[in-house]
ROKOL-985788 format. One record per atom (N, C-alpha, C): residue number from 0; residue in three letters; atom name; x, y, z. Coordinates in pm, 1 decimal, m for minus. Layout:
<nodes>
{NUM ala CA {X Y Z}}
...
</nodes>
This chain:
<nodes>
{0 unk N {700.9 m8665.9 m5746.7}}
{0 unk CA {609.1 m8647.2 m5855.7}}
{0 unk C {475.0 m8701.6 m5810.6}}
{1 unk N {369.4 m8613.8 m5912.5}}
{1 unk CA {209.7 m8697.6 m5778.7}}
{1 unk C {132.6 m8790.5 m5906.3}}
{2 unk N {190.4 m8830.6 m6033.4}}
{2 unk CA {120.0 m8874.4 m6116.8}}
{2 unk C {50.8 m8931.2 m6012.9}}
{3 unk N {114.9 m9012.4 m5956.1}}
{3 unk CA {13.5 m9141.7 m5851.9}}
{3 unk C {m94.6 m9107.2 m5809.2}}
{4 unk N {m145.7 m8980.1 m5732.1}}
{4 unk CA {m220.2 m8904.9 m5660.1}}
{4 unk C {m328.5 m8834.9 m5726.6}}
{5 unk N {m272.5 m8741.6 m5823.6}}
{5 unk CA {m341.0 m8630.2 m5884.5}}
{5 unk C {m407.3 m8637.0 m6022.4}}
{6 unk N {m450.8 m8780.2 m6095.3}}
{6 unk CA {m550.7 m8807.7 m6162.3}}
{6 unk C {m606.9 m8870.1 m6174.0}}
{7 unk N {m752.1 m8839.6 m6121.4}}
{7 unk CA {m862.9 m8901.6 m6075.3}}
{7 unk C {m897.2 m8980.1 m6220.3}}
{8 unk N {m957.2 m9108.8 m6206.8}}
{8 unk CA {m1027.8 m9206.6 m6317.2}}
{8 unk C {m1099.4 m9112.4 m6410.3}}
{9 unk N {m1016.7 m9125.2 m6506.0}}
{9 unk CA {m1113.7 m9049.1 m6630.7}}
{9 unk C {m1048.1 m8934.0 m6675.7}}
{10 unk N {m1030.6 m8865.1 m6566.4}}
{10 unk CA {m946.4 m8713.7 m6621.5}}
{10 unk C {m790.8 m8740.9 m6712.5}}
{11 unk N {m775.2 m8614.9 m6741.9}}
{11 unk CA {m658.4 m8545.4 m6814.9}}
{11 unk C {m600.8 m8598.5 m6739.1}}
{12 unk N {m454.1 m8558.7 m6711.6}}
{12 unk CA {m355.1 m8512.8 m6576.7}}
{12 unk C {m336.9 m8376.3 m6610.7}}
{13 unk N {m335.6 m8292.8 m6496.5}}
{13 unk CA {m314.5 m8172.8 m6449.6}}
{13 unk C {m178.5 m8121.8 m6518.0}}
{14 unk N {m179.3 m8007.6 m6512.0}}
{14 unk CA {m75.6 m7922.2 m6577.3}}
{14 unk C {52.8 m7892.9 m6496.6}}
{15 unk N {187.1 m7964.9 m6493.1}}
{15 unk CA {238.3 m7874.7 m6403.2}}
{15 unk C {264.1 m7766.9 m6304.1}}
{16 unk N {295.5 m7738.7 m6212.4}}
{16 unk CA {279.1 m7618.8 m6133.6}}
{16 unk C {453.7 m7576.0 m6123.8}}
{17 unk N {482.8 m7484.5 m6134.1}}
{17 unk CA {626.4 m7380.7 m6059.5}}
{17 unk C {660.4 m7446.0 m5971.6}}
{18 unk N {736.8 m7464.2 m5905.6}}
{18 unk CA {790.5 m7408.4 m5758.8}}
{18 unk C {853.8 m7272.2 m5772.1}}
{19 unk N {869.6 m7242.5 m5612.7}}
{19 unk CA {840.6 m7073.0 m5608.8}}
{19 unk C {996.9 m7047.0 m5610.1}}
{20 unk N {1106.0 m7135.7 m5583.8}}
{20 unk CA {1221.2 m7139.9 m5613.3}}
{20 unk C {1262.4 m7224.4 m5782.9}}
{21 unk N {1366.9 m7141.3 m5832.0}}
{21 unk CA {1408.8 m7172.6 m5986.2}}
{21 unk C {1508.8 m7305.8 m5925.1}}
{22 unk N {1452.1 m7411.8 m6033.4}}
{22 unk CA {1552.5 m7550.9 m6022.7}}
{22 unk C {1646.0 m7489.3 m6049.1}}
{23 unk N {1775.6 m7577.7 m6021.7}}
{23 unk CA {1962.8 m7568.2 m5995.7}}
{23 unk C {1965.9 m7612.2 m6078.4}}
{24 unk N {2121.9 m7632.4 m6143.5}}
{24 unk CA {2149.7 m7747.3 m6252.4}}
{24 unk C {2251.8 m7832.2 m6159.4}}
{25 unk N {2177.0 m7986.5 m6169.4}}
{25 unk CA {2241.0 m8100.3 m6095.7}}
{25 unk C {2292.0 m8196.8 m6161.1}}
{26 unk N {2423.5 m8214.8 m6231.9}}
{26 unk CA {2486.6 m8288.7 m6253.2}}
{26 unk C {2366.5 m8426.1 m6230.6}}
{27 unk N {2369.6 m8520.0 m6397.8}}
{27 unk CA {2277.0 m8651.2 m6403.0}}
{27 unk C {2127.8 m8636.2 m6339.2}}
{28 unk N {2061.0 m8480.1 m6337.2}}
{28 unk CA {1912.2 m8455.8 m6294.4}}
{28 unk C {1838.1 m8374.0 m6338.6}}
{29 unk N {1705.0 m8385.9 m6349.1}}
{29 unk CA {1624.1 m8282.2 m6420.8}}
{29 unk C {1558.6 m8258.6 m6306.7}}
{30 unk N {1464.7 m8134.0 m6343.9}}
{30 unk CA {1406.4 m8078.8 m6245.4}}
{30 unk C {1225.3 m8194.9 m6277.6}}
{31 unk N {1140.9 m8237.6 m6163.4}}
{31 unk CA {1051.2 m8300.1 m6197.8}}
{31 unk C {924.1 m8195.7 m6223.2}}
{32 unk N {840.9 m8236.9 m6283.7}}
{32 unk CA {727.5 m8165.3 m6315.0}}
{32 unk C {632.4 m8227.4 m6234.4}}
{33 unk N {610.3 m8120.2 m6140.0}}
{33 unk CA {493.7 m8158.2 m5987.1}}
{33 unk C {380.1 m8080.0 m6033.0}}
{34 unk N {318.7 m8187.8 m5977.5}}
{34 unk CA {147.1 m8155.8 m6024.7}}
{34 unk C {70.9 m8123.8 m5877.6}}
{35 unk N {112.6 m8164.7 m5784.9}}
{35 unk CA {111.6 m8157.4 m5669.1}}
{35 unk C {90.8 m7997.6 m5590.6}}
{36 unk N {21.0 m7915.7 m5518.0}}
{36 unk CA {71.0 m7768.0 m5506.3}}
{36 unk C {135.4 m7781.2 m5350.3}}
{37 unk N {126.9 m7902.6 m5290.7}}
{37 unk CA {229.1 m7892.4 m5155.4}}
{37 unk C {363.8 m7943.3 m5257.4}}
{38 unk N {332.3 m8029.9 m5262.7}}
{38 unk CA {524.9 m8098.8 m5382.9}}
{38 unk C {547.4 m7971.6 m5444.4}}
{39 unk N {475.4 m7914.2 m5518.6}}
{39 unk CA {545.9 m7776.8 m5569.8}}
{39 unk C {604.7 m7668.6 m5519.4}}
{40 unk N {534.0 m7653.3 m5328.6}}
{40 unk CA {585.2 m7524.1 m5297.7}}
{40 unk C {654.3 m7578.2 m5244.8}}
{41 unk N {734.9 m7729.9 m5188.9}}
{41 unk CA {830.6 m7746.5 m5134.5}}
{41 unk C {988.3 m7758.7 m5236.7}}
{42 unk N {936.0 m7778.5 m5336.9}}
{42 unk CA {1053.9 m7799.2 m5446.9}}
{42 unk C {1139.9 m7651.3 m5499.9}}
{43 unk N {1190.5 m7697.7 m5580.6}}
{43 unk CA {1202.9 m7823.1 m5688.8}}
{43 unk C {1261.2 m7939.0 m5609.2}}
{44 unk N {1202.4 m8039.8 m5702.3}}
{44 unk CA {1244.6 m8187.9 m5685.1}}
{44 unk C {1308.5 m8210.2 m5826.3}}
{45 unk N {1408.0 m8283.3 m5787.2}}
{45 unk CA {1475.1 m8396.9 m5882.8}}
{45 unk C {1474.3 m8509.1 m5959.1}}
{46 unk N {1474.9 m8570.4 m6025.5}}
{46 unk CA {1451.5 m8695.2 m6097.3}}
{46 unk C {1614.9 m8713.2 m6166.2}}
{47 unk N {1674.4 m8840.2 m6152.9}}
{47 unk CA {1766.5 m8881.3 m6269.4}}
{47 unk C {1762.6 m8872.3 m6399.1}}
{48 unk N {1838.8 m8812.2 m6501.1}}
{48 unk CA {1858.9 m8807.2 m6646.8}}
{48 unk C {1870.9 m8917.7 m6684.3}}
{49 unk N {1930.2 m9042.3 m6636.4}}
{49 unk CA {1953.5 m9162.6 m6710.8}}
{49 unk C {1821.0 m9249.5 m6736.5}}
{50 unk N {1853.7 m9269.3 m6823.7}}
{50 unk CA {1713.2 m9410.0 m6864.0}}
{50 unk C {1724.4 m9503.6 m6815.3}}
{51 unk N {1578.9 m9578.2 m6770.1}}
{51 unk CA {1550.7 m9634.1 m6687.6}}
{51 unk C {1453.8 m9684.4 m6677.2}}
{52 unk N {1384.1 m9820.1 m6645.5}}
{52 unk CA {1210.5 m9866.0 m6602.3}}
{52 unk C {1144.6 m9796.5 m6528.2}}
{53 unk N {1208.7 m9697.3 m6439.0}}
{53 unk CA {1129.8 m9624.2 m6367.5}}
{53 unk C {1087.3 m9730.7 m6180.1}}
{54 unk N {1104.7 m9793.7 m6240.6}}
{54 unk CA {1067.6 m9908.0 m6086.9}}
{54 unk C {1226.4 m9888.8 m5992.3}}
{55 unk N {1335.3 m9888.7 m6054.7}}
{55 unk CA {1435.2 m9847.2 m5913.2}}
{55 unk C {1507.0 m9676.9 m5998.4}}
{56 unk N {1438.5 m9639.3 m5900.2}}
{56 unk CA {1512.5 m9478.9 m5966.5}}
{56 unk C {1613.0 m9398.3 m5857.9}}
{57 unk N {1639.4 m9275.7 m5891.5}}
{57 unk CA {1714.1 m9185.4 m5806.0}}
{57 unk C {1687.1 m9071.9 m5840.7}}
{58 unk N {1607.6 m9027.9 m5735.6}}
{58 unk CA {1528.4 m8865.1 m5649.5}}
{58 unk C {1648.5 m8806.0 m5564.8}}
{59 unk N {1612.9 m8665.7 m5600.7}}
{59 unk CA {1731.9 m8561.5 m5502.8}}
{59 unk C {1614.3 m8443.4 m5453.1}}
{60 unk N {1657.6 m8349.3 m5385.5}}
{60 unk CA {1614.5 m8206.6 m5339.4}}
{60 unk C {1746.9 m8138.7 m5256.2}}
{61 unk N {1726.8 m8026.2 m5281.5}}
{61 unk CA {1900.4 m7972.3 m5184.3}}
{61 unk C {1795.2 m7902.0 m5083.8}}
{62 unk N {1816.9 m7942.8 m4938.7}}
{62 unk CA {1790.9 m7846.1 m4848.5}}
{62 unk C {1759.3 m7703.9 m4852.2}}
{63 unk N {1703.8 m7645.5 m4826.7}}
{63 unk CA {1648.1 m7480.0 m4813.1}}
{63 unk C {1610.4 m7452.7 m4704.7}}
{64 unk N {1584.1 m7330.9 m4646.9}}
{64 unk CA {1530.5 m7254.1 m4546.5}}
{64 unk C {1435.9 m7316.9 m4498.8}}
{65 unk N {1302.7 m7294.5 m4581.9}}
{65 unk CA {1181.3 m7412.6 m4620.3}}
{65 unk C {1175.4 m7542.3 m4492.6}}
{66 unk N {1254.8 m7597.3 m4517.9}}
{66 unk CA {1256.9 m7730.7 m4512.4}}
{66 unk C {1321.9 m7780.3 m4346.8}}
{67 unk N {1366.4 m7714.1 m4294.1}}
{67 unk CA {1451.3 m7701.8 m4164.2}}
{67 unk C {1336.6 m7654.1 m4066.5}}
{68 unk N {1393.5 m7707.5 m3949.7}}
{68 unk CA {1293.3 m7729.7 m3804.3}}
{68 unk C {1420.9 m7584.5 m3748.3}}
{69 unk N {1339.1 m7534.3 m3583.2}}
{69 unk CA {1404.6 m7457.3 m3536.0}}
{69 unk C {1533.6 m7448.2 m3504.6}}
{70 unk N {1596.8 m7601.0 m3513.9}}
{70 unk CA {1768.5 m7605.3 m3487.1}}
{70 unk C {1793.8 m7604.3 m3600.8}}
{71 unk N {1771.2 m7567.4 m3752.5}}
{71 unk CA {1822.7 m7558.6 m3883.2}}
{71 unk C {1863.1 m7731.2 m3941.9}}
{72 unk N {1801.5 m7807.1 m3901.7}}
{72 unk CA {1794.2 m7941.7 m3949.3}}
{72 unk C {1663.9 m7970.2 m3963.7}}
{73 unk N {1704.6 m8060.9 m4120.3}}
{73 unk CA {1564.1 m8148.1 m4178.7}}
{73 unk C {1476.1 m8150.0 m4095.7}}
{74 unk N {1381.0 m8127.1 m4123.4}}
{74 unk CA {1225.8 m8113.4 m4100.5}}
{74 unk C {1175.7 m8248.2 m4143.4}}
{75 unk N {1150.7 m8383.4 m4028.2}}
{75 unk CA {1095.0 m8516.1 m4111.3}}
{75 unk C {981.8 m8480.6 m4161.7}}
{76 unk N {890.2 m8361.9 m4137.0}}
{76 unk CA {798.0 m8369.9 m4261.3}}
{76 unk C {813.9 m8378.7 m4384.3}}
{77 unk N {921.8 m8255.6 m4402.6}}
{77 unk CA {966.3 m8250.6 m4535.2}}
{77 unk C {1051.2 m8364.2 m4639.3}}
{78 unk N {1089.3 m8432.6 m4568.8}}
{78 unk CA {1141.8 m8591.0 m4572.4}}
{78 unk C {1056.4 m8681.6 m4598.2}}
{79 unk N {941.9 m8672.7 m4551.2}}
{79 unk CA {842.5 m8736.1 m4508.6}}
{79 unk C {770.7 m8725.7 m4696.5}}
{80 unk N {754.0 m8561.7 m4695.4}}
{80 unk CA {685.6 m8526.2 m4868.1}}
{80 unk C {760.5 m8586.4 m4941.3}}
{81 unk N {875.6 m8559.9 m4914.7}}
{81 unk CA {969.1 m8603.1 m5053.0}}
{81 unk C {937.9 m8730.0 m5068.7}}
{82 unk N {952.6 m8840.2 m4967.2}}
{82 unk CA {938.7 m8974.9 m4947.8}}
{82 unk C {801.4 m9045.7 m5023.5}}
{83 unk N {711.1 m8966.2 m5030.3}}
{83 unk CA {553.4 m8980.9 m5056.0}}
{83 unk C {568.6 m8943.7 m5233.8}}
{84 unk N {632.5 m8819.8 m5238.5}}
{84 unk CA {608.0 m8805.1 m5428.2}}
{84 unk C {680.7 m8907.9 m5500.5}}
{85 unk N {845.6 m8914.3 m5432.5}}
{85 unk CA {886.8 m9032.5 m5483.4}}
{85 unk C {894.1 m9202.8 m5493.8}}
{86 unk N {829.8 m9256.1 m5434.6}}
{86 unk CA {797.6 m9356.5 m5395.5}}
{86 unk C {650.2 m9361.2 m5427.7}}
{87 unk N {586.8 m9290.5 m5517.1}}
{87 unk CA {450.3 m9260.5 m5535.1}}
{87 unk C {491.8 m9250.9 m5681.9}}
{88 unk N {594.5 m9154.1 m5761.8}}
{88 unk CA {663.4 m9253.9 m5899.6}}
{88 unk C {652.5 m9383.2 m5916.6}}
{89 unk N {701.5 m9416.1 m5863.3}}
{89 unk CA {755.6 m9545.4 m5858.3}}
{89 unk C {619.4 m9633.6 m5875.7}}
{90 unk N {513.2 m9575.5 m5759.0}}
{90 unk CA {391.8 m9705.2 m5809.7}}
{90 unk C {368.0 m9663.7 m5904.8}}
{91 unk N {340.2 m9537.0 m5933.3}}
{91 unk CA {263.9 m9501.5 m6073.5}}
{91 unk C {327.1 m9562.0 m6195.7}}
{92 unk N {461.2 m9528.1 m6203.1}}
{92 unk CA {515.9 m9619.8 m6312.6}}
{92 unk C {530.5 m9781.2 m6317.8}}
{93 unk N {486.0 m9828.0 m6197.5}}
{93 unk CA {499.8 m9974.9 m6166.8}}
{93 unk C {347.8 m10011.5 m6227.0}}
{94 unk N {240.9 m9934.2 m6219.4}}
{94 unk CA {150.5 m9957.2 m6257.9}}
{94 unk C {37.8 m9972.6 m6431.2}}
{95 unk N {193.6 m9916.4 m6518.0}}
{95 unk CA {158.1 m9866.1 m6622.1}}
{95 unk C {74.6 m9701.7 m6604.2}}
{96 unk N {108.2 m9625.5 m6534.7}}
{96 unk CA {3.8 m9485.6 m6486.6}}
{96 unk C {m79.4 m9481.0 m6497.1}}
{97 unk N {m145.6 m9614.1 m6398.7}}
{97 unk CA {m274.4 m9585.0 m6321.8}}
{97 unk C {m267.1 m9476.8 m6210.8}}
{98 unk N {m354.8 m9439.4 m6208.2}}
{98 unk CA {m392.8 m9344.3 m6097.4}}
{98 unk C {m342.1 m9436.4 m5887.3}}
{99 unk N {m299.2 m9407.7 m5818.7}}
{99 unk CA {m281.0 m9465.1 m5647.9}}
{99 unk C {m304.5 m9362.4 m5571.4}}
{100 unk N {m318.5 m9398.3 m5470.7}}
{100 unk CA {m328.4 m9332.0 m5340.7}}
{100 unk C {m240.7 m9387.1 m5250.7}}
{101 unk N {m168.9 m9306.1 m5153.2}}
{101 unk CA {m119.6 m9378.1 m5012.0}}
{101 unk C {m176.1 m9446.4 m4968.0}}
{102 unk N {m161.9 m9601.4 m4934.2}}
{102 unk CA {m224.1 m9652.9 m4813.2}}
{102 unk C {m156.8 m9644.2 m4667.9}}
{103 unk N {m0.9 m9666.0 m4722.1}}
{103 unk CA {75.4 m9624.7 m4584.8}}
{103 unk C {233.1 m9617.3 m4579.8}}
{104 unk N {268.8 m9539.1 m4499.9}}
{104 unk CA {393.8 m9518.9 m4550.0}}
{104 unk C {456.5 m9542.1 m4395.8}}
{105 unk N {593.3 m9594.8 m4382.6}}
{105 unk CA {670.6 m9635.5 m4260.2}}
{105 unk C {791.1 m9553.3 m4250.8}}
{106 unk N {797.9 m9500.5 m4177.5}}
{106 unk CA {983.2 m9404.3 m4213.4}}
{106 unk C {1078.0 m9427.0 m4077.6}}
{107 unk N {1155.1 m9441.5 m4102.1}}
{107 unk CA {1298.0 m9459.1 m3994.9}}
{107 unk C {1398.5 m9388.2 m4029.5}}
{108 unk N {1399.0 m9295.3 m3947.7}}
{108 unk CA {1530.1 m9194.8 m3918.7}}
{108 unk C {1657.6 m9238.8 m3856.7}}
{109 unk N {1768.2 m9229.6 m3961.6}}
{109 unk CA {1904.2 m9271.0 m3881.9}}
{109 unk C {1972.8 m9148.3 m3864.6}}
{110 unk N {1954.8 m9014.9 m3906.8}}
{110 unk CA {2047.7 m8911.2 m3967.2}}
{110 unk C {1898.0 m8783.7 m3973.1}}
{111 unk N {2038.3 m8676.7 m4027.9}}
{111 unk CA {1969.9 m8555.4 m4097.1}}
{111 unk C {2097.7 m8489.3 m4179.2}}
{112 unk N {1993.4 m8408.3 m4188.4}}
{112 unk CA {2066.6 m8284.2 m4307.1}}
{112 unk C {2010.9 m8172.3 m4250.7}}
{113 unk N {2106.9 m8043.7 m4370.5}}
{113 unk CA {2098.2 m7906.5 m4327.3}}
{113 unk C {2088.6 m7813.9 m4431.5}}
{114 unk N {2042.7 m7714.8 m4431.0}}
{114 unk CA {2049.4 m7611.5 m4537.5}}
{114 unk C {2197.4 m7648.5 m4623.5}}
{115 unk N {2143.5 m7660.4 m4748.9}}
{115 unk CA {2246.7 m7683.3 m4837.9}}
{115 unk C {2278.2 m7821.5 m4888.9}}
{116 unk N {2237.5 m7926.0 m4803.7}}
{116 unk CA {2294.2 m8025.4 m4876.7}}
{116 unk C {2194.4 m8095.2 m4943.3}}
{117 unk N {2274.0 m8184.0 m5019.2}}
{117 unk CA {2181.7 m8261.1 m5137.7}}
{117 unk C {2127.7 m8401.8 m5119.9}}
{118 unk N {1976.3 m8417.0 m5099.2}}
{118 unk CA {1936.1 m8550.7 m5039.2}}
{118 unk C {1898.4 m8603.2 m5121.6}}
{119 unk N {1947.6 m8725.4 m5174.6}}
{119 unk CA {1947.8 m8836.3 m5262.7}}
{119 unk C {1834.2 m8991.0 m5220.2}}
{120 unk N {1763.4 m8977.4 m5256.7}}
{120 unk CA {1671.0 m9109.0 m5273.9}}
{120 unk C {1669.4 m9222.6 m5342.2}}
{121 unk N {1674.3 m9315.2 m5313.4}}
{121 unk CA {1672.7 m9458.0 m5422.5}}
{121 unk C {1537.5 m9500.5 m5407.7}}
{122 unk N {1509.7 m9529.9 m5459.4}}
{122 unk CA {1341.9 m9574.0 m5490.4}}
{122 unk C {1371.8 m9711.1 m5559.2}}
{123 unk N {1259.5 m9780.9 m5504.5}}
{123 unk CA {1193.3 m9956.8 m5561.1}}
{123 unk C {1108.3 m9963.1 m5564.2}}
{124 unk N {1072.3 m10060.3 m5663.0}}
{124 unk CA {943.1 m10143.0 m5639.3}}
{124 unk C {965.2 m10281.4 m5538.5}}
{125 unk N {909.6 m10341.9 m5490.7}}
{125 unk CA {971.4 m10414.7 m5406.1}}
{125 unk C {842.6 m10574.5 m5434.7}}
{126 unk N {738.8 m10497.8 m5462.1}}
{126 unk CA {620.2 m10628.6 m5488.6}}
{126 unk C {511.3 m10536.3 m5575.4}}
{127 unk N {393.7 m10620.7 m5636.6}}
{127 unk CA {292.7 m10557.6 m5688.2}}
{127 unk C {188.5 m10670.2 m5711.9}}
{128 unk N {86.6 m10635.2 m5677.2}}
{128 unk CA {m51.8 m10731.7 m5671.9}}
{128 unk C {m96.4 m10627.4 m5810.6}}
{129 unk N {m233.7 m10702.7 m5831.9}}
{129 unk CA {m347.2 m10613.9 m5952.9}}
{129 unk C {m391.3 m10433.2 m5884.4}}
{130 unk N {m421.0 m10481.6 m5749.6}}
{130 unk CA {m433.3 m10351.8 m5663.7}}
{130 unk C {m386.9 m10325.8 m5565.1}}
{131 unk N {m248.0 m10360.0 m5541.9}}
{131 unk CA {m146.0 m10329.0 m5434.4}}
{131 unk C {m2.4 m10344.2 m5452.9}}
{132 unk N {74.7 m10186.7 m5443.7}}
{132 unk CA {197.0 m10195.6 m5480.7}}
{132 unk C {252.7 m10173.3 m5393.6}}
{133 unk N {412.3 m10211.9 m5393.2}}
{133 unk CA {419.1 m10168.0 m5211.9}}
{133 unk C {578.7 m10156.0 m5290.9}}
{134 unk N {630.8 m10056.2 m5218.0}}
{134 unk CA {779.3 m9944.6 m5277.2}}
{134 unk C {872.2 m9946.1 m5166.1}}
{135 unk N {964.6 m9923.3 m5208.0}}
{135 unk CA {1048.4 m9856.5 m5066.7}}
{135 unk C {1136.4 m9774.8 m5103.1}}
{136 unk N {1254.8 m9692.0 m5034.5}}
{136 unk CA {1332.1 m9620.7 m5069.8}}
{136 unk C {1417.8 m9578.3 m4931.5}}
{137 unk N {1553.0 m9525.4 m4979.6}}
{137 unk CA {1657.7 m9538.7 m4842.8}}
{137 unk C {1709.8 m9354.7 m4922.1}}
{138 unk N {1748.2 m9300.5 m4831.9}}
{138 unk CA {1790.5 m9148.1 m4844.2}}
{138 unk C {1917.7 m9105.7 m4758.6}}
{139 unk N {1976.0 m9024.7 m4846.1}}
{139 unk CA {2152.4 m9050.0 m4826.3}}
{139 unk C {2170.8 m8859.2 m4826.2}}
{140 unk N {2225.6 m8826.7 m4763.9}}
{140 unk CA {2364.6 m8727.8 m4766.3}}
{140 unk C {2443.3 m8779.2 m4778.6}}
{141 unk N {2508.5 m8709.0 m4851.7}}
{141 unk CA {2629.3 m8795.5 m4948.5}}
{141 unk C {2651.0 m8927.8 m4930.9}}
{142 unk N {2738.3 m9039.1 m4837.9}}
{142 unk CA {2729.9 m9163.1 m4812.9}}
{142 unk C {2633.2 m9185.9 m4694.5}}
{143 unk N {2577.1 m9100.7 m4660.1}}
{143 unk CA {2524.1 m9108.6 m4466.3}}
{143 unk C {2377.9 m9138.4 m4514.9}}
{144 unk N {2324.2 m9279.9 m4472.4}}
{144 unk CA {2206.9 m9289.2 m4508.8}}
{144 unk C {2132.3 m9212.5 m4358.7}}
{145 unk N {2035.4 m9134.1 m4432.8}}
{145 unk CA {1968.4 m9090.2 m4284.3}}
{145 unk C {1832.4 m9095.5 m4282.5}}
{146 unk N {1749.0 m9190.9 m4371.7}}
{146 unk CA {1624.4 m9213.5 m4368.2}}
{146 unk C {1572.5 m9362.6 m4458.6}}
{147 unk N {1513.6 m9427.9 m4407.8}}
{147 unk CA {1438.9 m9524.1 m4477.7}}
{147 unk C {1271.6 m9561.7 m4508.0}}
{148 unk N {1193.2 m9599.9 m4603.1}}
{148 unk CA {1112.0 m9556.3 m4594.1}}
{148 unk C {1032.8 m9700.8 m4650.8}}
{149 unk N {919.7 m9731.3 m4658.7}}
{149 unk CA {843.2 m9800.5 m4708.4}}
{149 unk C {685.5 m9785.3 m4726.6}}
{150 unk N {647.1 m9833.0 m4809.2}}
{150 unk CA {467.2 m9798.7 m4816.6}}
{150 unk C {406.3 m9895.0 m4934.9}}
{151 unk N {296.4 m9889.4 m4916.3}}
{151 unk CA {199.7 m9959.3 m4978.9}}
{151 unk C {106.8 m9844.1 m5046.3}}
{152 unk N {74.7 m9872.6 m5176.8}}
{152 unk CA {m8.7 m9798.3 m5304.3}}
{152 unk C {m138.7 m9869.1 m5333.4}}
{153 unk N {m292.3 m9756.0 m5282.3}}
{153 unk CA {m350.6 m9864.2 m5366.9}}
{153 unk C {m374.2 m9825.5 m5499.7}}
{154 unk N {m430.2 m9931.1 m5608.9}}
{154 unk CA {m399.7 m9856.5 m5747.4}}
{154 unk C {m647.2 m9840.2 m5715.3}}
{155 unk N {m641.2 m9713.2 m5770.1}}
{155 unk CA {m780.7 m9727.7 m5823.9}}
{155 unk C {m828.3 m9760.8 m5922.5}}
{156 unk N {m965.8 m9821.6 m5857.9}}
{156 unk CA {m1027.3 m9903.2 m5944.3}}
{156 unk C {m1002.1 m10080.5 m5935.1}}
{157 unk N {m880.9 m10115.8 m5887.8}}
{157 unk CA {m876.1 m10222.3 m5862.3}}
{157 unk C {m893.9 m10287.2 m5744.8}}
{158 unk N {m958.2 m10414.1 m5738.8}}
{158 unk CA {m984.6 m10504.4 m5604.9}}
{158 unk C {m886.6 m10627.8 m5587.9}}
</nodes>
């Protein structure tokens, strides 16, 4: 999700966008509303149905065509996006939805995936200053963690 990203001090927030593929129905998930038009043409993305603070959540996406490098495995870019919208929740809601930007994001690959399967994210907050949030999140095929991630948010407007 890009709340974090995609409203500048002062504005509205932006209107949802499609993805060019129709969300699935995922057992405990809704489809997220990306404001984003790269998050959108890579989705749908996922969000958990259960209630929650929003500071430790659980993000999914199922593999597609899309998303796969020339040997038909995960594409760490696309790992990489997912890693950035969700963990970019997370500040935004850590922040009361202030507006952030990336300052930086760290990723470690243990694994992959393939067309079809379903990649599961855990998301944290892990710390938060007035203008610095810093998140992390670990990403699973089914039990196989195959990515870890961390980053720092700055919030705008704050010093």
């Amino acid at each position: 999700m890009t709340e974090a990203r995609d409203t500048q001090k002062g504005e509205q927030q932006k209107p949802a966008i499609p993805s060019p593929r129709p969300p699935e129905a995922l057992d405990g998930f809704t489809a997220m509303e990306l404001r984003d038009p790269f998050e959108a043409f890579v989705g749908p993305l996922y969000t958990e149905t259960a209630e929650n603070d929003g500071l430790e959540r659980l993000e999914a996406f199922r593999v597609d065509d899309r998303h796969v490098d020339a040997d038909g495995k995960l594409h760490p870019g696309m790992l990489m996006t997912f890693a950035d919208a969700v963990v970019g929740s997370t500040a935004w809601n850590a922040t009361g939805h202030k507006p952030c930007v990336t300052l930086s994001m760290q990723t470690s690959y243990t694994g992959t995936a393939k067309v079809g399967d379903l990649v599961t994210a855990r998301t944290r907050l892990t710390r938060k200053t007035r203008a610095i949030v810093f998140c992390a999140a670990d990403f699973f095929v089914d039990d196989e963690l195959i990515c870890q991630a961390t980053s720092l948010w700055k919030v705008l407007g704050e010093h």
